[in-house]
C-alpha positions as CSV (number, residue, x, y, z in Angstrom):
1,X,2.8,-21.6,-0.9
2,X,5.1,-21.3,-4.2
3,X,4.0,-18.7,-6.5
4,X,3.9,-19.5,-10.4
5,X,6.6,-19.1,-12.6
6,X,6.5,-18.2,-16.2
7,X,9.1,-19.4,-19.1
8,X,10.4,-15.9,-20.4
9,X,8.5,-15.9,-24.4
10,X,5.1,-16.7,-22.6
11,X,3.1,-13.8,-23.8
12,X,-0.6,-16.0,-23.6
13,X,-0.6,-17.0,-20.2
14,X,-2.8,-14.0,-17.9
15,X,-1.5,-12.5,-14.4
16,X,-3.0,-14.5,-11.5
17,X,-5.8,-12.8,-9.6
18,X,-3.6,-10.1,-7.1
19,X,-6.0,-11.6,-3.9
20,X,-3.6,-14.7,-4.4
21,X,-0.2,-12.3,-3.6
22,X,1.7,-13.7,-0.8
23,X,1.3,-12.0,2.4
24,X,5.4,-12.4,3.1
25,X,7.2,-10.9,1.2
26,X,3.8,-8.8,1.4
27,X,2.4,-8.3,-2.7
28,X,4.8,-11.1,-4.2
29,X,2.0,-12.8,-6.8
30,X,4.9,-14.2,-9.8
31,X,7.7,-14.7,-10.7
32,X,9.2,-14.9,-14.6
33,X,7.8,-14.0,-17.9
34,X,9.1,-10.8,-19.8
35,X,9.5,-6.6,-19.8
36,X,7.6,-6.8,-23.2
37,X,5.3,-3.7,-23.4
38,X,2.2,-6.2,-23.7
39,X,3.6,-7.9,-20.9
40,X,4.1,-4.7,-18.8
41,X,0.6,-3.4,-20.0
42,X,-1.5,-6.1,-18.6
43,X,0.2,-6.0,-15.4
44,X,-0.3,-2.0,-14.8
45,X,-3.8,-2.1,-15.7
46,X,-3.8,-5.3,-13.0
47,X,-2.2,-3.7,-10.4
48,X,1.0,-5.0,-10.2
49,X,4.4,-4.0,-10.9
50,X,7.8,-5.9,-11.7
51,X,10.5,-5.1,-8.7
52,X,13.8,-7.3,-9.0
53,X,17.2,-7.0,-8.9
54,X,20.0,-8.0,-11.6
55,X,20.7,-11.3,-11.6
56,X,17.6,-12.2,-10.3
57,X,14.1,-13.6,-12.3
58,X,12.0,-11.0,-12.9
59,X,9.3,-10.6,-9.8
60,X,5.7,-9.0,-10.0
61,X,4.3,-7.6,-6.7
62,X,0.8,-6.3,-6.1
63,X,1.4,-5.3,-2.5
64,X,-1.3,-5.0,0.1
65,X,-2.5,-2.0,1.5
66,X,-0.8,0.6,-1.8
67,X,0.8,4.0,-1.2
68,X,-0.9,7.0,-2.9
69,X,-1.4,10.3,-2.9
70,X,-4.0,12.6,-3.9
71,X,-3.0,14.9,-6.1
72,X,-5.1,17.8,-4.2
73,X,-3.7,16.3,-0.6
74,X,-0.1,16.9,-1.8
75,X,1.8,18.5,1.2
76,X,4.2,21.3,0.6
77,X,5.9,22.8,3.7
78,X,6.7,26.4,4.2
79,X,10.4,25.7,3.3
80,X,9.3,23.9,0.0
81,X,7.2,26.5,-1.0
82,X,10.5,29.0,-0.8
83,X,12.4,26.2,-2.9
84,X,9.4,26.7,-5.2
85,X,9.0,30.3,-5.7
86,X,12.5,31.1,-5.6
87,X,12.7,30.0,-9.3
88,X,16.1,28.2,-9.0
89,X,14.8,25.4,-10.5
90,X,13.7,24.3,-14.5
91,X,10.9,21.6,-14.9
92,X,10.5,20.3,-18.1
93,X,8.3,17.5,-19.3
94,X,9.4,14.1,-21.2
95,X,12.2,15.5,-22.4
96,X,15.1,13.2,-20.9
97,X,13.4,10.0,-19.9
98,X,16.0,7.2,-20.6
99,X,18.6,9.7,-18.0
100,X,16.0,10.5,-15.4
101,X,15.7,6.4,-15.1
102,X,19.5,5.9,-15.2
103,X,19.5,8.5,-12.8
104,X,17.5,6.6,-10.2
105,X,18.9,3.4,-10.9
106,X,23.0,5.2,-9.8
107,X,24.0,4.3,-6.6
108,X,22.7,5.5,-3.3
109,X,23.8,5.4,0.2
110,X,23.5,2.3,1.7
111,X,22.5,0.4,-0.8
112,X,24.6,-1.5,-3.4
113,X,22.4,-3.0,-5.9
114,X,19.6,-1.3,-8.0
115,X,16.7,-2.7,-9.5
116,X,16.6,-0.5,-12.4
117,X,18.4,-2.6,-14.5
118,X,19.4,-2.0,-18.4
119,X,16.6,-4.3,-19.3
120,X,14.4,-2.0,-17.1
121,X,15.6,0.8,-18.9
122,X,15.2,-1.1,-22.4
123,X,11.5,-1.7,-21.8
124,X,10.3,1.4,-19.9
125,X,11.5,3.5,-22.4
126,X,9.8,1.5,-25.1
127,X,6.5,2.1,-23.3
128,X,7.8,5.4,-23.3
129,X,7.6,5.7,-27.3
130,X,3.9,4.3,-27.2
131,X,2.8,7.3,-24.4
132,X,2.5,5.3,-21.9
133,X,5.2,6.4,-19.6
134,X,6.4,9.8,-18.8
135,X,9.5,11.6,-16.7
136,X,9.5,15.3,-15.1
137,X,12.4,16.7,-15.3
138,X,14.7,18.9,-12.8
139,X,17.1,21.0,-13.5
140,X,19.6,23.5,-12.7
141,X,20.9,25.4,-15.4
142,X,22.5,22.8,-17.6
143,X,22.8,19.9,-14.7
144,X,20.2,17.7,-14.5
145,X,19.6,17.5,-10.5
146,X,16.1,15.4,-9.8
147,X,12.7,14.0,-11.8
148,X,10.8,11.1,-11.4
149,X,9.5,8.8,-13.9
150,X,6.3,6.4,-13.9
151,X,3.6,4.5,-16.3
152,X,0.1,6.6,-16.9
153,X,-2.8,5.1,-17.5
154,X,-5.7,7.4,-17.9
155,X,-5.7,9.9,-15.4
156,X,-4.0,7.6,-13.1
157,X,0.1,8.2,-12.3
158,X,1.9,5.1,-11.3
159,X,5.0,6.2,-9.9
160,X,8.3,4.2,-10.6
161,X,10.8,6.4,-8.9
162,X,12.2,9.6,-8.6
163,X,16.1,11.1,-7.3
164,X,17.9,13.9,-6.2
165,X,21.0,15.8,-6.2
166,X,20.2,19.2,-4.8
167,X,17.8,19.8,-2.5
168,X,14.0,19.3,-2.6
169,X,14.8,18.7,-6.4
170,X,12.3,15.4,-6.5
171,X,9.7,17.0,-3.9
172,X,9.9,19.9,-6.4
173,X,9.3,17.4,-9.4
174,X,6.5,15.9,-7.6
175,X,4.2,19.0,-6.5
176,X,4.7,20.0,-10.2
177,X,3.2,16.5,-11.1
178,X,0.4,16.9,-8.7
179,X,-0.6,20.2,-9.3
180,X,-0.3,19.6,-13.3
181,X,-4.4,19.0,-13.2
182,X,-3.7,15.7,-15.2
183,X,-4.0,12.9,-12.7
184,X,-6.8,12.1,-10.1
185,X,-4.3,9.3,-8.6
186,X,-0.6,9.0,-7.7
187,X,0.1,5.4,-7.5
188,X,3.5,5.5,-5.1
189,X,3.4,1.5,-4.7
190,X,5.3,1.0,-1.6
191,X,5.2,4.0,1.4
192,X,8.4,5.4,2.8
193,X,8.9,8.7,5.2
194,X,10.0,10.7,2.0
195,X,6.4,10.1,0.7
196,X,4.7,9.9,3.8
197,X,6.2,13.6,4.6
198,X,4.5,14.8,1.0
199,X,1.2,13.6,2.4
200,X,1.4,10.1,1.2
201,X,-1.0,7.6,2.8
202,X,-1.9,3.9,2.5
203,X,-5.3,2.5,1.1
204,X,-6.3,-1.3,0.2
205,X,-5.5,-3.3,-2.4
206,X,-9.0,-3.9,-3.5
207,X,-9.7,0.2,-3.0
208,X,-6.8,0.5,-4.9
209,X,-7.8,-1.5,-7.8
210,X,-11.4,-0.1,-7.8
211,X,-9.8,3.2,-8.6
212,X,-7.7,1.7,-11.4
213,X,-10.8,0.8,-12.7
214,X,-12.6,4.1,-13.0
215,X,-9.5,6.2,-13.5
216,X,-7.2,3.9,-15.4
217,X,-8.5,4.2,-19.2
218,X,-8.0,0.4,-19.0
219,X,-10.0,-0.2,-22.5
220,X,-7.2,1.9,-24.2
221,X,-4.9,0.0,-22.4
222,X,-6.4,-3.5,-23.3
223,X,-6.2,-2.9,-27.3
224,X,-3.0,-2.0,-26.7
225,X,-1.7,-4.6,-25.3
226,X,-3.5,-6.8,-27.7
227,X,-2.4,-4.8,-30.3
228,X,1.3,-5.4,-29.0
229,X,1.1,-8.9,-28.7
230,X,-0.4,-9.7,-32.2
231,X,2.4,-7.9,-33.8
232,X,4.9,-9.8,-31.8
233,X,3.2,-12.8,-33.0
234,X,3.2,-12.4,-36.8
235,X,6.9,-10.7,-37.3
């Protein structure tokens, strides 16, 4: 079944219902459209998320079950904990967003592509300047060496990604994220055995989205994004 496409200045047209995502490639519900902030609103407080590649048109997934975590469930092995208390580490809050995502869009081991692309950056960083995003930073001495970076809505945490250069620097950025009291959801999207070994597990979709609804702030969320997309319309 194709999925619909949208022409890249359609701000009007809504997100398809997320029950209609494809079941292969599992969560893949459009393709097209834009990285404006109204644009990247509406599809947060939907569940869904743009994942693409350069060079590619932009795709938005909703994938089915979602990786989370609860923030009280967060696993911190005996070694972490060392990593933790041994103080070798600086975490500050918001204060180098824009690196922390060129950060995890560098190149890793076997991989040569990213999707965090410089029009990623662009409009994640914007939604950073309305307070809806937010990084944690790691760092050693002056060397920036792990964070993560995500959209919040509410007291939901939608994580984007995270990286590392020294050891446990990201698992170090993410207790500190779920211990921080702020969040009664960490949205990790898509599970992997890094986040299945902090304690990461899988729920559905539709439980998913029923916690986006009680959690998510989503009225705040709405008037902005209408907000957003009546100033784009009369500059």
């Amino acid at each position: 079944m194709p999925i619909p496409f949208l022409a890249p200045d359609d701000e009007v047209t809504d997100f398809p219902d997320v029950s209609t995502a494809l079941r292969e490639p599992d969560g893949l519900l459009m393709a097209g459209g834009n990285l404006s902030p109204g644009r990247l609103l509406s599809a947060y407080r939907s569940g869904i998320f743009p994942w693409y590649e350069e060079g590619e048109p932009i795709l938005w997934w909703s994938p089915d079950p979602r990786c989370i975590i609860w923030p009280e469930n967060i696993r911190i092995t005996r070694s972490l904990k060392k990593t933790i208390r041994s103080g070798k580490y600086e975490i500050t809050d918001n204060l180098a967003y824009r690196e922390v995502m060129r950060q995890c869009g560098a190149p890793r081991a076997h991989s040569s592509g990213t999707w965090v692309t410089d029009a990623m950056v662009e409009a994640y960083c914007r939604l950073h300047d309305y307070g809806f995003a937010r990084s944690l930073e790691v760092w050693m001495g002056p060397r920036l060496v792990g964070g993560l970076y995500g959209i919040q809505l509410g007291s939901v945490f939608i994580g984007e990604s995270m990286f590392s250069r020294e050891r446990d620097a990201s698992k170090v950025a993410l207790v500190h994220l779920a211990q921080s009291g702020k969040y009664d959801l960490i949205d990790c999207q898509l599970e992997n055995p890094h986040l299945n070994s902090m304690g990461a597990q899988t729920i559905s979709r539709d439980q998913y989205t029923n916690y986006l609804q009680r959690w998510g702030d989503l009225e705040n969320a709405n008037f902005t994004t209408r907000h957003l997309r009546k100033a784009k319309s009369s500059a």
